[in-house]
Structures are given as structure tokens and as C-alpha cells.
C-alpha positions as CSV (number, residue, x, y, z in Angstrom):
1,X,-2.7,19.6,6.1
2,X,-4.6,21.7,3.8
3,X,-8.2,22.6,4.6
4,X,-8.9,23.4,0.9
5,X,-11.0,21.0,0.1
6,X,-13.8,19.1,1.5
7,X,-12.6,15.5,3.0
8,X,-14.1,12.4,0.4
9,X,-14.3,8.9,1.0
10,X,-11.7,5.8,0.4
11,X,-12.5,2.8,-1.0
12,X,-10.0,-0.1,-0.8
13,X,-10.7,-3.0,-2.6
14,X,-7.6,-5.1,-1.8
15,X,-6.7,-8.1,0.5
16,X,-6.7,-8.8,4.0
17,X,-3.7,-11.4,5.6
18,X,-3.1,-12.4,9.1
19,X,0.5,-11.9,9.5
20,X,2.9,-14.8,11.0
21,X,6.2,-12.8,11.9
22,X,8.8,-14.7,13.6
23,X,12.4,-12.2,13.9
24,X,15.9,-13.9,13.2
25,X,19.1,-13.0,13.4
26,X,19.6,-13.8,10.0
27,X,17.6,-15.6,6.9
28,X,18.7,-19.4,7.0
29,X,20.3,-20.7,4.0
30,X,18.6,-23.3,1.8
31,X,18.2,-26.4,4.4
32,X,19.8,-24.4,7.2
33,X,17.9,-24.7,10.6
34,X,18.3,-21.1,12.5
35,X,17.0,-20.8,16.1
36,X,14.7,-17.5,15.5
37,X,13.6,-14.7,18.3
38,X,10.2,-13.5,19.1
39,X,7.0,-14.5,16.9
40,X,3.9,-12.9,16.6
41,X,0.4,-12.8,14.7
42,X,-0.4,-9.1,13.5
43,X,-3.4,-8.4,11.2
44,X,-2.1,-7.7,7.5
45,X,-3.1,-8.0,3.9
46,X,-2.0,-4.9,1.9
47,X,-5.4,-4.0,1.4
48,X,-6.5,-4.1,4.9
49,X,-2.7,-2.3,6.0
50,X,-3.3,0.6,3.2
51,X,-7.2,1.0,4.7
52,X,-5.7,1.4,8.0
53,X,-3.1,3.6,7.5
54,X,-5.6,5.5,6.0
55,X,-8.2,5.5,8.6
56,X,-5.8,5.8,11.4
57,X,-5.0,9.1,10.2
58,X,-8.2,10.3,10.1
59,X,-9.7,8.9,6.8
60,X,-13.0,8.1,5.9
61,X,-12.3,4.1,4.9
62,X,-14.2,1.5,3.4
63,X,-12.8,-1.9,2.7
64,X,-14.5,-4.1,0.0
65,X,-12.5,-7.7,0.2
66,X,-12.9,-11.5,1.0
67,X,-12.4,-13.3,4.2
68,X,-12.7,-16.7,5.0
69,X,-15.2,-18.8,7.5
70,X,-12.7,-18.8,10.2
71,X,-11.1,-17.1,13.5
72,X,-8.6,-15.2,11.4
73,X,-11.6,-13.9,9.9
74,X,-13.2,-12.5,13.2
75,X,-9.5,-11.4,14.5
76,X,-9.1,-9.0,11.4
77,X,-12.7,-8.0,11.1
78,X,-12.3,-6.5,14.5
79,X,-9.3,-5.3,14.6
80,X,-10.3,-3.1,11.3
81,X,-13.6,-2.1,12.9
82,X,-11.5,-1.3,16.0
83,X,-9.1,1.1,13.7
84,X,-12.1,3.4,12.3
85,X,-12.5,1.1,8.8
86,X,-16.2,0.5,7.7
87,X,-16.1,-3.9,7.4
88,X,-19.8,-3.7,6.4
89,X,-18.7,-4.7,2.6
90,X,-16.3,-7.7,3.3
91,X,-17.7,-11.0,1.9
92,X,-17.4,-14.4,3.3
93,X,-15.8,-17.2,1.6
94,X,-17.5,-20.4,3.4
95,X,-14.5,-23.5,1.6
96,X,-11.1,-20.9,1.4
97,X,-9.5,-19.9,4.3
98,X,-8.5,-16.3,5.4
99,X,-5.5,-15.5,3.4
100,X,-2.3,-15.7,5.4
101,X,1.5,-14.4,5.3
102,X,4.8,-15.9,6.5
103,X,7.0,-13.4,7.5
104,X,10.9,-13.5,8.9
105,X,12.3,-10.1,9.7
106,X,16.2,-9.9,9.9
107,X,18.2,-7.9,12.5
108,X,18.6,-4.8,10.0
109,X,15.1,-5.3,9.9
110,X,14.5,-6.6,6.2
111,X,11.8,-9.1,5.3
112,X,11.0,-12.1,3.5
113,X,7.8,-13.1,3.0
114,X,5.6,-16.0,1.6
115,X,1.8,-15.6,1.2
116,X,-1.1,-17.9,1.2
117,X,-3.5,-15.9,-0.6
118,X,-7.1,-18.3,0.0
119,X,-10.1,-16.2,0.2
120,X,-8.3,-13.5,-1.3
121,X,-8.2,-15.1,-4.7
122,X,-11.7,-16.2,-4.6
123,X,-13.5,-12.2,-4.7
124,X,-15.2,-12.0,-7.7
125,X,-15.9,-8.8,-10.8
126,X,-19.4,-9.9,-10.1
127,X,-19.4,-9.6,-6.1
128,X,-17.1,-5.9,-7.0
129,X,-20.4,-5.2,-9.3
130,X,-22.9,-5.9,-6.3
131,X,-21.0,-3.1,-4.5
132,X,-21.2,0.0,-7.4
133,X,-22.8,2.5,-5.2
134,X,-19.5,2.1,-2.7
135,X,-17.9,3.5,-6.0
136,X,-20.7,6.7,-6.3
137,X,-19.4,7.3,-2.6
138,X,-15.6,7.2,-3.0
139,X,-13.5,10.3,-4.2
140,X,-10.5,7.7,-4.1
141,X,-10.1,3.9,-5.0
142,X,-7.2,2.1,-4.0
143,X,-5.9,-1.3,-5.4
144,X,-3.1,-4.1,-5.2
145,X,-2.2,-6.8,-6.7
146,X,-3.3,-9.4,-4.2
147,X,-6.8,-10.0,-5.2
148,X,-7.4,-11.3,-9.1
149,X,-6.3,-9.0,-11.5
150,X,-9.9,-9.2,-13.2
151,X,-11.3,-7.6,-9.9
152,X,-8.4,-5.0,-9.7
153,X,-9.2,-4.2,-13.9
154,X,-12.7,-4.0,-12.7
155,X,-12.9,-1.8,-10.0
156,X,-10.4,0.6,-11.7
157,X,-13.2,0.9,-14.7
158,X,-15.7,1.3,-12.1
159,X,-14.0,4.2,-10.5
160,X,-13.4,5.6,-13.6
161,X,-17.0,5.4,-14.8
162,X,-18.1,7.2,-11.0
163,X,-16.0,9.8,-11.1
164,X,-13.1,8.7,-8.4
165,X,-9.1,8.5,-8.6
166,X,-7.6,5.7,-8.7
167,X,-4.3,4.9,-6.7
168,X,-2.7,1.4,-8.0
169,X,0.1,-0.3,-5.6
170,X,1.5,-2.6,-7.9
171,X,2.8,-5.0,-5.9
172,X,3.2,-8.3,-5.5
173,X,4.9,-7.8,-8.9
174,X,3.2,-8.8,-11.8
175,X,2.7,-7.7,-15.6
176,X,-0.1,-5.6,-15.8
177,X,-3.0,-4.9,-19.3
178,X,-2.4,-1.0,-21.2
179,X,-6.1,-1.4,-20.4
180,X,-5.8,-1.1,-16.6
181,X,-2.9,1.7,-16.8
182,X,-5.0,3.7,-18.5
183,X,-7.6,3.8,-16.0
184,X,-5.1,4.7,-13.3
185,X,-4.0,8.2,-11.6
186,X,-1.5,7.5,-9.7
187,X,0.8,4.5,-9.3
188,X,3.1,3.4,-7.0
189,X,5.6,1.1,-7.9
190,X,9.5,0.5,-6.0
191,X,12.4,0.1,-8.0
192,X,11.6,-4.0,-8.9
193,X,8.6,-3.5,-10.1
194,X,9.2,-0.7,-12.0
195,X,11.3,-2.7,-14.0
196,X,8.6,-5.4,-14.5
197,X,6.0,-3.1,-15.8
198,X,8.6,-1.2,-18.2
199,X,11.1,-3.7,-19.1
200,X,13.5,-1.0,-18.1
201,X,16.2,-1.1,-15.4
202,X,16.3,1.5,-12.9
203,X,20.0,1.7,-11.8
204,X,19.8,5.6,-11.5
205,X,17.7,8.6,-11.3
206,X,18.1,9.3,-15.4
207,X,17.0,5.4,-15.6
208,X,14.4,5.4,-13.2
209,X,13.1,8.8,-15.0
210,X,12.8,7.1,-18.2
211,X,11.0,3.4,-16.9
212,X,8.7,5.8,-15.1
213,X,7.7,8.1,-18.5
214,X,6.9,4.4,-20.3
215,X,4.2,4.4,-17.6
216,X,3.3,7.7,-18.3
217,X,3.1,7.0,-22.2
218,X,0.8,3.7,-21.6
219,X,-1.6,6.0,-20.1
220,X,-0.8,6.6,-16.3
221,X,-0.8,10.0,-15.2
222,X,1.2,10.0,-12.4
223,X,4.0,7.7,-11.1
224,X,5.1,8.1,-7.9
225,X,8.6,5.9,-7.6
226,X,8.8,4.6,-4.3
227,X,13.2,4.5,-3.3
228,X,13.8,3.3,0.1
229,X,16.0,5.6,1.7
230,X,16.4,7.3,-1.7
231,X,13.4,8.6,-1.3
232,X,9.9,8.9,-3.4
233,X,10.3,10.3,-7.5
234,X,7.2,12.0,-8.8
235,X,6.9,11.8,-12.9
236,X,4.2,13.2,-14.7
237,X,3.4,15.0,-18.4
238,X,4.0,18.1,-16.5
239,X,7.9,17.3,-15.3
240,X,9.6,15.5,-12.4
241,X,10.0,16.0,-8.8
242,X,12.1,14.2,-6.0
243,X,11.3,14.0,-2.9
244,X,14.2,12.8,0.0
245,X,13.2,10.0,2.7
246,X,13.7,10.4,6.6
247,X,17.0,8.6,8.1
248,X,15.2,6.4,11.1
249,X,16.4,3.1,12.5
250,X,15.0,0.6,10.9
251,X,12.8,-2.3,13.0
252,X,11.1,-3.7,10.7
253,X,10.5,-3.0,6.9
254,X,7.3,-4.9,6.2
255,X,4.8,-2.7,5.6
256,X,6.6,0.3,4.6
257,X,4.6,0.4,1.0
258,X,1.4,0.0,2.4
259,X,1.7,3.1,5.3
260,X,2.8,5.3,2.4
261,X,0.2,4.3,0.1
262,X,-2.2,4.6,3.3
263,X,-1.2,7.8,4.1
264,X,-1.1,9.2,-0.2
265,X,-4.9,8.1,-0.4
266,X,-5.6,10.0,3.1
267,X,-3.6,13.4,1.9
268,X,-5.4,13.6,-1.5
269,X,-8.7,12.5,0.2
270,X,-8.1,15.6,2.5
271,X,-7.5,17.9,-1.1
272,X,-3.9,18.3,-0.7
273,X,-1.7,18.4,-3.6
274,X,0.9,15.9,-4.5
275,X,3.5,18.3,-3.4
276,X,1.8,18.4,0.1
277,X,1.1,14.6,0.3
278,X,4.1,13.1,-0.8
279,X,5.8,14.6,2.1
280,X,3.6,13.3,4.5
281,X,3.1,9.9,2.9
282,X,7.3,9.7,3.4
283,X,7.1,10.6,7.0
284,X,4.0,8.2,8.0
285,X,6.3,5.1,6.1
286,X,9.1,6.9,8.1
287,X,7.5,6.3,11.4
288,X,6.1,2.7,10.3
289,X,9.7,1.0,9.6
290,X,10.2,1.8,13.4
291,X,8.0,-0.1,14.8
292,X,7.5,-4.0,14.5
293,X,4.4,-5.2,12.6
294,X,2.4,-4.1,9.7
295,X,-0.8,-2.6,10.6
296,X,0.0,-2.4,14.5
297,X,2.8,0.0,13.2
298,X,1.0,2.4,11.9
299,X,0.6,6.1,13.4
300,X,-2.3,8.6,14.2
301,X,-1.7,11.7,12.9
302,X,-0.8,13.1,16.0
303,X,2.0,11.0,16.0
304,X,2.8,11.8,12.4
305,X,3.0,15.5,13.5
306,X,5.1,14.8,16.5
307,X,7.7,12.9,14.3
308,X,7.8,15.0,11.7
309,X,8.8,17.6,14.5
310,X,10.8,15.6,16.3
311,X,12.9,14.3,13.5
312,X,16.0,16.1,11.2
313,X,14.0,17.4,8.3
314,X,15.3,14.8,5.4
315,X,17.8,15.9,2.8
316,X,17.9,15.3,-0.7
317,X,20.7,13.1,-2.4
318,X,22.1,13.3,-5.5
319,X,21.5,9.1,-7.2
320,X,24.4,8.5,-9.1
């Protein structure tokens, strides 16, 4: 990593899930009864997986979010305190519950998921306003799209206004206001949402080129196009750059997004480049889909360094 600049905070003002994971052979059909595998309860939420991606890499993390008055509550409090991520900001719902997920992972290691968002929904632009001087602090704020999307269009104006970047997952899918886009640096959408924000499919790399420059044109500086195995695609004003995947065995896909977001906010907090961090962000996911779980899958950087070692440096493919 590059010691060229002095290492800044991360603020993530997000969501925070307890994760219900049962694996199955295969997804049942509609009314189909399938006898499953192994279930387990892993803390989650993209927010809290993104801050701890980031922290367990070394990142100085803050999470602003909402749990409720309830044992899930104490579970992932100290689970995130456990993983280096300041909880002194999380406020307490006392009527929703703790947001939770449902999650069924295949044998290729695909997901489905449904979430109960409770407390989640319930954090407030006034509560993010109680908060500003997490924002002086911060040289990066990162947001999703499981809190309101007033909060989200708040604390992107905040960050803005203090001087931070702003890195915007934009996922669970959703349509998003010219207003917020234009307060964001980078985002990082996969190939479904891209289409939602753009109204443009992405079938190709010339397709995928063009719904990411609509971004670019509504004000977003850089999009950073999140591929699978295809790999990550970086569009800006100042050109395009691809960027290939690692070929692992996939375990379990779930949180995937959030370690590479984790790991994007930690490289730029640490003053690398996006030529630098991109990489790195690839290899961290890499490692993640390997392991079962979301934030329990997550690697130091140690372990980052020894599987970026240990692994066949990924090539790039043409996408016809």
C-alpha cells in the first residue's frame, strides 16, 4: 500500500442486519419444500459489513446507524466493537426491531436474500444532523441504500459541505435524485443496477461504457462497475480502465459488494490512487466469496497480502 499520504478517517452511515443463512442444495421452486444444510446467524447489514471490511484492514471506522432495543442489537454492537469499529454513534430505536436478512446460499454458492429492514428505516436527517462533527472528522463517507434515501441525500450533502469523499454503493437497487449523484465521488454499482440508474442495458463492455458515462454526465465523478468474475470497469471524464477479477472457488457470494466497497474506502483512506485500490479492493472480495458469511468472511490485511501472493495474478478478458 502507498505511504503517500497520511491515513483519514471512515464514516459509514449505512445499516446494520443480523444475517439468517441456511445453505441448500438448490433454491426451492414456488411452493417446493427442500430439506436445507447448515444454518447460521452472522452479523450483517451492508453498512456494518462495508465498516468492517474496512476496519479489519486496518481502517480508522466509524459507524453512524440504527439498532433496535433488542439481543440482535447487543450481538452486532459487539461484534463491530470486537472488529476495531467505533459503535459510540449508533442510536437506539426503543418500538422497531434490529433489521434482519434471510439468506439461502446455493451449492455454486449464489444467494437469495430477503430483508426486514426495522430500525434501519427509522434513522432520521435530523439524528444524521446531531452527528456533523463525525463529518469534520471523516476524509471518506460511505453510503447504501438500506437506510432512507433522505438520510443517504443528507449525509452525502454533509460530506460535501466538510470536505470528505463520498463513496455510494447503490444497492438494494433503487432510482436515485440528479441531486444526490452530484454529490457523489465514486459509485459503485453491478451490472443490475447500473441499468436502473441509466436506463441503459449493459450486455457488453461498449454498453456498460456508455450506462456508466450517463452517470458521469448527471454529475458522478467516478464509476467504478462492479463485474463478477468480469472484473471491476473504472469510467471517469478522464477515460476508462478495466480491471480483471481473481478465479477462486466460490463458497458463498453474499457479501462480495460490501468487502470490495470495504476494502475501496480503506485504500483511498490510506492515499492510494484508484489504480492502487481497485486492485486490492478485487483481491479482498476475492478472498471474501471463499469463505461462508458476510462479515465473518472478511480478511486482515495480512491475509489479503498472503492471497494476493498465493494466488495466479488475474488476467484480463476481452467482454464480447
Amino acid at each position: 500500500m502507498s505511504d503517500k499520504a497520511t491515513k483519514r478517517s471512515v464514516l459509514v452511515v449505512g445499516s446494520a442486519n443480523m444475517d439468517m443463512v441456511v445453505s441448500t442444495p438448490r433454491f426451492p421452486k414456488p411452493g417446493e419444500t427442500v430439506l436445507a444444510g447448515e444454518f447460521g446467524m452472522y452479523p450483517g447489514g451492508k453498512g456494518a459489513n462495508q465498516a468492517v471490511a474496512c476496519a479489519k484492514l486496518g481502517g480508522d471506522v466509524t459507524i453512524l446507524a440504527k439498532m433496535g432495543h433488542d439481543i440482535f442489537s447487543e450481538q452486532l454492537t459487539e461484534s463491530l466493537e470486537r472488529e476495531g469499529v467505533d459503535v459510540d454513534h449508533v442510536f437506539t430505536d426503543e418500538n422497531a426491531p434490529t433489521g434482519i436478512a434471510l439468506i439461502t446460499v446455493d451449492q455454486s454458492g449464489q444467494n437469495e436474500i430477503l430483508v426486514v429492514s426495522g430500525s434501519n428505516m427509522k434513522l432520521t436527517p435530523a439524528e444524521i444532523e446531531s452527528q456533523a462533527d463525525l463529518f469534520d472528522r471523516a476524509g471518506i463517507v460511505m453510503l447504501q441504500l438500506e437506510i432512507p434515501l433522505e438520510v443517504v441525500v443528507r449525509s452525502a450533502r454533509l460530506a460535501k459541505e466538510r470536505g470528505a469523499a463520498v463513496i455510494l454503493n447503490p444497492a438494494p437497487a433503487a432510482e436515485l435524485p440528479e441531486s444526490l449523484l452530484r454529490s457523489v465521488d465514486f459509485i459503485t454499482p453491478n451490472e443490475s443496477e447500473t441499468e436502473l440508474l441509466t436506463g441503459r442495458a449493459v450486455d457488453d463492455h461498449v454498453s456498460a461504457v456508455a450506462a456508466a458515462r450517463t452517470l458521469i454526465d448527471k454529475g458522478v465523478r467516478h464509476v467504478i462497475l462492479t463485474l463478477g468474475e468480469r472484473g471491476v470497469l473504472h469510467v471517469s471524464a478522464e477515460g476508462v480502465n478495466a480491471y480483471p477479477a481473481y478465479s477462486v472457488d466460490v463458497v458463498d457470494t453474499t457479501a462480495a459488494g460490501d468487502a470490495f466497497n470495504g476494502a475501496l474506502a480503506f485504500a483511498l483512506s490510506q492515499g492510494d490512487s484508484l489504480e492502487e485500490a481497485v486492485p486490492f479492493a478485487n483481491a479482498v472480495a476475492g478472498y471474501c466469496v471463499t469463505r461462508m458469511g458476510a462479515q465473518t468472511s472478511m480478511p486482515t490485511f495480512g491475509e489479503v497480502e498472503d492471497f494476493i501472493r498465493d494466488q495466479p495474478q488475474p488476467v484480463l478478458e476481452e467482454w464480447e
